[in-house]
PDB file as gemmi writes it, atoms N, CA and C in Angstrom:
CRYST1    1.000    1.000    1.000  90.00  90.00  90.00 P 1                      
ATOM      1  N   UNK A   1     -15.241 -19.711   2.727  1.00  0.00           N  
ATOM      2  CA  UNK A   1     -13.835 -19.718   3.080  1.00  0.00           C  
ATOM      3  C   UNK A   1     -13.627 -18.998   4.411  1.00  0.00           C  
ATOM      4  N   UNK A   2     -14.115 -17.757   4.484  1.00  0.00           N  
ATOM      5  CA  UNK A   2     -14.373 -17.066   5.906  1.00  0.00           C  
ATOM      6  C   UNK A   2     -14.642 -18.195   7.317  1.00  0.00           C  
ATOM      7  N   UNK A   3     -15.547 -18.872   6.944  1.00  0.00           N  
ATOM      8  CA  UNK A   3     -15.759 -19.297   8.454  1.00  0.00           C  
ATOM      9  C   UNK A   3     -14.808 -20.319   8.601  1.00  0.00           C  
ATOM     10  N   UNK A   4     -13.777 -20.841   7.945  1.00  0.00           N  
ATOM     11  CA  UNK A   4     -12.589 -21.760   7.993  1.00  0.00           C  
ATOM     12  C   UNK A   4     -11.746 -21.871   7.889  1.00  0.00           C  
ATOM     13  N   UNK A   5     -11.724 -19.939   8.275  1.00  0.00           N  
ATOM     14  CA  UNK A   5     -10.112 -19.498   9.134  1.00  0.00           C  
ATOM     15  C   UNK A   5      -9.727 -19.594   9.887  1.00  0.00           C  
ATOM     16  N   UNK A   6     -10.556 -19.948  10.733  1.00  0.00           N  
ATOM     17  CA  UNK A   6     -10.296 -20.469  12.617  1.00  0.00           C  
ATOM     18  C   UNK A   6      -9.910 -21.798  11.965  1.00  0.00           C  
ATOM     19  N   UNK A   7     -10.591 -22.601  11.831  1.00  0.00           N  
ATOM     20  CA  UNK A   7     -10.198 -23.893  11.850  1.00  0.00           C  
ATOM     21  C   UNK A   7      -8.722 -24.012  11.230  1.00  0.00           C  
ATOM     22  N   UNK A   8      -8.680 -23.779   9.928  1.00  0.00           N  
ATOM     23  CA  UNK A   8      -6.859 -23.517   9.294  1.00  0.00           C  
ATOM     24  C   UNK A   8      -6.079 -23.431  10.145  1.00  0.00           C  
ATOM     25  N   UNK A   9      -6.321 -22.078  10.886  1.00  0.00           N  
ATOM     26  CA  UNK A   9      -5.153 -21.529  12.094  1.00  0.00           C  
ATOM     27  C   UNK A   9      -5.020 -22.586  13.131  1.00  0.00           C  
ATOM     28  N   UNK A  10      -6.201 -22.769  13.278  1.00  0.00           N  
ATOM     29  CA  UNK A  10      -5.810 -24.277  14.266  1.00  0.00           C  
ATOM     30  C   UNK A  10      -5.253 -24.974  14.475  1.00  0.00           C  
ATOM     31  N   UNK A  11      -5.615 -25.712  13.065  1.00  0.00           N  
ATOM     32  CA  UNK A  11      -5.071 -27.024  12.393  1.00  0.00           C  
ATOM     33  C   UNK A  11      -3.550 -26.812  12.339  1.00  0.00           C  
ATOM     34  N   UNK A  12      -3.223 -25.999  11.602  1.00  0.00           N  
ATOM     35  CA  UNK A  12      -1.901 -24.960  11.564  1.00  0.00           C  
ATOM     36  C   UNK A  12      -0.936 -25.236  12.817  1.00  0.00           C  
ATOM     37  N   UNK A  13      -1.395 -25.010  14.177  1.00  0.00           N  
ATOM     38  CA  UNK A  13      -0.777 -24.674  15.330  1.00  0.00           C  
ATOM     39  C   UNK A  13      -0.759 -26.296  15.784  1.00  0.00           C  
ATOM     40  N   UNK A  14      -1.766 -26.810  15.255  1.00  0.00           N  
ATOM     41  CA  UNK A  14      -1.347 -28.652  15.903  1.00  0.00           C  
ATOM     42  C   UNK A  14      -0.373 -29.024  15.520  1.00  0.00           C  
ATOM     43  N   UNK A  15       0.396 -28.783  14.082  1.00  0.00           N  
ATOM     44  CA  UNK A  15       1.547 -29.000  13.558  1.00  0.00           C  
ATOM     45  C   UNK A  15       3.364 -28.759  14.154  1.00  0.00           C  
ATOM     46  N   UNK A  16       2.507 -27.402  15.092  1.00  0.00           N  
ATOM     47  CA  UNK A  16       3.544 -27.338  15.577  1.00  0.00           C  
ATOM     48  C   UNK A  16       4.066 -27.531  17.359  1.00  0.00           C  
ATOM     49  N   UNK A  17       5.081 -28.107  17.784  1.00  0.00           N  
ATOM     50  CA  UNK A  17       5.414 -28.348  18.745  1.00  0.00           C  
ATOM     51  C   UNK A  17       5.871 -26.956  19.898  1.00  0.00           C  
ATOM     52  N   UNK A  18       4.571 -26.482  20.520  1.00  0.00           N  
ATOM     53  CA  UNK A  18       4.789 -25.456  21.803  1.00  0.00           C  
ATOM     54  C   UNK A  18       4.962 -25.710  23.074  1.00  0.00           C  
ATOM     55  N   UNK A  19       5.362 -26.846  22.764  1.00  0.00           N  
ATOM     56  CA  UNK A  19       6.007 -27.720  24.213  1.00  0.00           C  
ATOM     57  C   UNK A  19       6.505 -26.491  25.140  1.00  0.00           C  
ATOM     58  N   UNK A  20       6.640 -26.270  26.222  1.00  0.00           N  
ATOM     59  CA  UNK A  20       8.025 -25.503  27.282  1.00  0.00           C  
ATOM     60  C   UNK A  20       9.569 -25.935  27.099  1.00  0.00           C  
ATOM     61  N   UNK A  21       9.248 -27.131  26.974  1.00  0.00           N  
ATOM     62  CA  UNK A  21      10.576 -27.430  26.675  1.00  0.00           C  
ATOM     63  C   UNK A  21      11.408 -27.523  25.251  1.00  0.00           C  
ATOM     64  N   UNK A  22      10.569 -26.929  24.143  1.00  0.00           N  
ATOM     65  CA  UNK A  22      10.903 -26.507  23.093  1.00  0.00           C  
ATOM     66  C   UNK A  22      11.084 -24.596  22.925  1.00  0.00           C  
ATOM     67  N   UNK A  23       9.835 -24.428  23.243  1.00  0.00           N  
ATOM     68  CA  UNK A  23       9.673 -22.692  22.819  1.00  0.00           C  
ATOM     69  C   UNK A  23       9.665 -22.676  24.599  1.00  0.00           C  
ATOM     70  N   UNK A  24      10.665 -21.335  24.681  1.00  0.00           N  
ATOM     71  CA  UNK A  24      10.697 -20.623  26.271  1.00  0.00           C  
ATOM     72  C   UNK A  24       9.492 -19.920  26.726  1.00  0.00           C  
ATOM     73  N   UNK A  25       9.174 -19.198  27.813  1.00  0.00           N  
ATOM     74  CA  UNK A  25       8.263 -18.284  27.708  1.00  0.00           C  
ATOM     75  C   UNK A  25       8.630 -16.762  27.060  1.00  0.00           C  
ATOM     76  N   UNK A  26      10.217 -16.614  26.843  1.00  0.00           N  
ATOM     77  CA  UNK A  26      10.445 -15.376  26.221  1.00  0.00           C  
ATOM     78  C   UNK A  26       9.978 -15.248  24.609  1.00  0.00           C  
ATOM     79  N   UNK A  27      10.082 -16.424  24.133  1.00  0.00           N  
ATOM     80  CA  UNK A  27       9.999 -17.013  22.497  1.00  0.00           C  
ATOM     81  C   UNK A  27       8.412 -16.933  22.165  1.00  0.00           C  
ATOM     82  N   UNK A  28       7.641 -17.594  23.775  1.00  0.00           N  
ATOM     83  CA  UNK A  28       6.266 -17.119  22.902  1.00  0.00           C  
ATOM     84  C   UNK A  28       5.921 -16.123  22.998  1.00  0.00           C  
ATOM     85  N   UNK A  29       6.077 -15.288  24.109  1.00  0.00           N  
ATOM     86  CA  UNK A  29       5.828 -14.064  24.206  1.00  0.00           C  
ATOM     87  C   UNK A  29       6.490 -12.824  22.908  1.00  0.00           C  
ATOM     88  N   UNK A  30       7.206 -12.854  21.978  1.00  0.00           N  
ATOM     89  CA  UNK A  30       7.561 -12.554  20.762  1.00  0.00           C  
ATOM     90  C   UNK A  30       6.618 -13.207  19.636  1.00  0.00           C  
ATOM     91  N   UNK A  31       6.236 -14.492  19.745  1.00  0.00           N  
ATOM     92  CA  UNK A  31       4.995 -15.174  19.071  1.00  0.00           C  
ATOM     93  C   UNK A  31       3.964 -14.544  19.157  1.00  0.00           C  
ATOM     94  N   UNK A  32       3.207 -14.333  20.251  1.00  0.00           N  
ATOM     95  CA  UNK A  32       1.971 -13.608  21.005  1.00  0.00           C  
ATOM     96  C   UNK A  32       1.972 -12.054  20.021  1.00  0.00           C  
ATOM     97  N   UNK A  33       3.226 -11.441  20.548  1.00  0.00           N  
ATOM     98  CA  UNK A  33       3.012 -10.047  19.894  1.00  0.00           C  
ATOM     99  C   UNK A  33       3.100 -10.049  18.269  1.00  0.00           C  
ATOM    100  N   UNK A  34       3.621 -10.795  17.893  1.00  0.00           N  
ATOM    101  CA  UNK A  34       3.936 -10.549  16.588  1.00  0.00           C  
ATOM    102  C   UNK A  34       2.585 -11.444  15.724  1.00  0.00           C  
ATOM    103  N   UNK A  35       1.641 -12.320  16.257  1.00  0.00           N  
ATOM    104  CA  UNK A  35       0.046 -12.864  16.033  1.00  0.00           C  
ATOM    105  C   UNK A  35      -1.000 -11.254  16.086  1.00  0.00           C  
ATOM    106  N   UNK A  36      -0.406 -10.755  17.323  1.00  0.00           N  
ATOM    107  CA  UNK A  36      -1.127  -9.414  17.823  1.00  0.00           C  
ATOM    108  C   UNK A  36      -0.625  -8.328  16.527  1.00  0.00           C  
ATOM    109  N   UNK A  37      -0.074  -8.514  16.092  1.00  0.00           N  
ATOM    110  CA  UNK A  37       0.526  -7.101  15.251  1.00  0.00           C  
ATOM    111  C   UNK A  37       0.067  -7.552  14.291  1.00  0.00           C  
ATOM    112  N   UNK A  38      -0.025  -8.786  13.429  1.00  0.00           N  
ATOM    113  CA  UNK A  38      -0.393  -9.685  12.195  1.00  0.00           C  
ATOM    114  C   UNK A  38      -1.957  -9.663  11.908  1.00  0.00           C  
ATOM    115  N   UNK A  39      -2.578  -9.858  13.033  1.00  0.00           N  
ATOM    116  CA  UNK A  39      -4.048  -9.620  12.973  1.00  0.00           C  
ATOM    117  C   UNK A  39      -4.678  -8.332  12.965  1.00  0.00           C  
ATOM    118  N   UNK A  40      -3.614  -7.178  14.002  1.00  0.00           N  
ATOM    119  CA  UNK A  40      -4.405  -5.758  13.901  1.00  0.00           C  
ATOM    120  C   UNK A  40      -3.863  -5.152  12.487  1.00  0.00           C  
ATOM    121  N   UNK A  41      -2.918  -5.690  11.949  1.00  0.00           N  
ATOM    122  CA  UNK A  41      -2.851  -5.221   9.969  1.00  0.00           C  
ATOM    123  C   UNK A  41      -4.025  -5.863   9.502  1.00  0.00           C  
ATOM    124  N   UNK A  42      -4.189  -7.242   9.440  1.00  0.00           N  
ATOM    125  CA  UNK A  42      -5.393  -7.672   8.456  1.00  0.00           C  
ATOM    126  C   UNK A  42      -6.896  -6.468   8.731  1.00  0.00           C  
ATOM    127  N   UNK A  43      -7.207  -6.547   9.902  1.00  0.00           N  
ATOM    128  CA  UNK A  43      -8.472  -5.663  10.390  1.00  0.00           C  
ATOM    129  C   UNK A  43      -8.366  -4.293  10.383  1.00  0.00           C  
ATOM    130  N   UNK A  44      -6.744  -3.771   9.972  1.00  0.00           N  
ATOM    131  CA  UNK A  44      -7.282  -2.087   9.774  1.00  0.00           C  
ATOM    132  C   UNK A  44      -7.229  -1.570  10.794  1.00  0.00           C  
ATOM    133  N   UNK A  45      -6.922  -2.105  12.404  1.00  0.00           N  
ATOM    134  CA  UNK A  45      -6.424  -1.820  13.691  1.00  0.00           C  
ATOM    135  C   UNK A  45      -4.816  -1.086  13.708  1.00  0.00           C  
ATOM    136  N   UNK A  46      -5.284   0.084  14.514  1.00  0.00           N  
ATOM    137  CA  UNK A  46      -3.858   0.287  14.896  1.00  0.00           C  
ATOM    138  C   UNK A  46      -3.092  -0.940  16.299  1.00  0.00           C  
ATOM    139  N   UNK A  47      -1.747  -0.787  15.956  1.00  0.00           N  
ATOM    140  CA  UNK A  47      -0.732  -1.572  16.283  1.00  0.00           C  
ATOM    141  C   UNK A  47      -1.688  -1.284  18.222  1.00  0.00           C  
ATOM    142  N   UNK A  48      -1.573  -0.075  18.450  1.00  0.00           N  
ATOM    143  CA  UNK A  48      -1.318   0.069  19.670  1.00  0.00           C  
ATOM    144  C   UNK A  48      -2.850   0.007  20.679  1.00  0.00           C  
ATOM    145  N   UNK A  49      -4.130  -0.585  19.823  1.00  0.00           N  
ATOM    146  CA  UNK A  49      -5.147  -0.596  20.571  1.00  0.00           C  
ATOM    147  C   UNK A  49      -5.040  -2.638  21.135  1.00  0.00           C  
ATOM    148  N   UNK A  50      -3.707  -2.655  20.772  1.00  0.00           N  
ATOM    149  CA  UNK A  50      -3.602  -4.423  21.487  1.00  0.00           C  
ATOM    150  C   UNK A  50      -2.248  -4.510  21.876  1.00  0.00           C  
ATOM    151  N   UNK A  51      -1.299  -3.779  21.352  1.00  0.00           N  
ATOM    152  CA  UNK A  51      -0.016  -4.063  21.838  1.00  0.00           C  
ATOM    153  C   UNK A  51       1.046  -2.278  22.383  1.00  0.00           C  
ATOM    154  N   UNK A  52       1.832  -2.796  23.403  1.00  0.00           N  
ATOM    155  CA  UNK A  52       2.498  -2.051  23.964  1.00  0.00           C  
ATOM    156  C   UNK A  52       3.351  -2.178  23.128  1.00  0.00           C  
ATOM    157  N   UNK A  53       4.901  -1.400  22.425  1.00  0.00           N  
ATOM    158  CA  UNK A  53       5.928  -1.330  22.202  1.00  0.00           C  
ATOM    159  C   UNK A  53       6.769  -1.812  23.117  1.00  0.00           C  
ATOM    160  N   UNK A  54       7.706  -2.723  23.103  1.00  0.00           N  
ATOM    161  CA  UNK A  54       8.688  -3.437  23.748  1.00  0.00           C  
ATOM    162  C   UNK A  54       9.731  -2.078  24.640  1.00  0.00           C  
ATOM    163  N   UNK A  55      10.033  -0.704  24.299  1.00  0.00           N  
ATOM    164  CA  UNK A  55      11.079   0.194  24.216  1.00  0.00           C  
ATOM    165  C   UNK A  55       9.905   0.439  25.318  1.00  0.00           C  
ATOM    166  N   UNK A  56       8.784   0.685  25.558  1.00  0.00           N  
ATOM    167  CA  UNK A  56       7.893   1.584  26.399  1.00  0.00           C  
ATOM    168  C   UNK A  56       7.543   0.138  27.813  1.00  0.00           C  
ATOM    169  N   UNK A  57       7.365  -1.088  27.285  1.00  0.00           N  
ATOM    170  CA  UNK A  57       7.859  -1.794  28.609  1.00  0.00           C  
ATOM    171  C   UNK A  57       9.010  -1.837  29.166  1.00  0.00           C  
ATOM    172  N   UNK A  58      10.049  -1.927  28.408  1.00  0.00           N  
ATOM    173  CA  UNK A  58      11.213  -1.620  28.948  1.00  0.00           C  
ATOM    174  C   UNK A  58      11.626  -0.147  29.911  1.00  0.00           C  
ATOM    175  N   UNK A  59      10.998   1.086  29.435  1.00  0.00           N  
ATOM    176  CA  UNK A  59      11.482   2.202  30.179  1.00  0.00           C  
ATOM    177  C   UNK A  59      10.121   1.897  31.224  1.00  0.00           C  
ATOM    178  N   UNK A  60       9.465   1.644  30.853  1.00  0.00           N  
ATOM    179  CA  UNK A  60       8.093   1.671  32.386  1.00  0.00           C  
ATOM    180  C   UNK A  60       8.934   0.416  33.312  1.00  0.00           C  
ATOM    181  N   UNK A  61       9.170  -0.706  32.751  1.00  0.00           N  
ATOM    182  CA  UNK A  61       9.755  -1.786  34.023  1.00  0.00           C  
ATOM    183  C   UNK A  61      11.405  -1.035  34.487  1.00  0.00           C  
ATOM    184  N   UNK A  62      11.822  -0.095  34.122  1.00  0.00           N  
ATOM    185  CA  UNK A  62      13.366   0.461  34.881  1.00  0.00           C  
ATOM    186  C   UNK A  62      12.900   1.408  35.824  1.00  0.00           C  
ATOM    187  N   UNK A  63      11.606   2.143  35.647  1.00  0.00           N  
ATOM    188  CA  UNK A  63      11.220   3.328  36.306  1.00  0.00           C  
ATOM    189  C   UNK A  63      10.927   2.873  37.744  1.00  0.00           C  
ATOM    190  N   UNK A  64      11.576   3.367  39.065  1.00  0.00           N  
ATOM    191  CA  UNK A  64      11.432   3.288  40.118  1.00  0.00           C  
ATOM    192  C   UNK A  64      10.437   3.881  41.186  1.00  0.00           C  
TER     193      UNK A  64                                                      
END                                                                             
C-alpha cells in the first residue's frame, strides 16, 4: 500500500482542474501551504522546518 501513495495522490490531482483560469496564484499558494502543513503532521515534522507563518511574511514584506 506504501509504494501507491504517490500514485493515489496523483491520480487524485488529475481529477482536479488547476487551470489559471480556475484556481488564482493566491488560491494555490494557500493549497501549497496547507499540502506543506498536511505532510509535515503525517511525518512527525515540525510545521516550521517547511513553512513560514503567513503573520511573519506579512511583517517581513512591510519592513522597510
Amino acid at each position: 500500500v506504501k509504494n501507491d501513495l504517490l500514485f493515489m495522490l496523483v491520480d487524485k490531482f488529475t481529477e482536479i482542474d488547476l487551470n489559471p483560469n480556475v484556481v488564482s496564484n493566491h488560491e494555490m499558494g494557500y493549497i501549497f501551504e496547507e499540502l506543506l502543513r498536511r505532510f509535515s503532521e503525517m511525518s512527525n515534522e515540525t510545521a516550521g522546518e517547511h513553512y513560514t507563518p503567513r503573520e511573519v511574511i506579512r511583517l517581513g514584506s512591510t519592513q522597510k
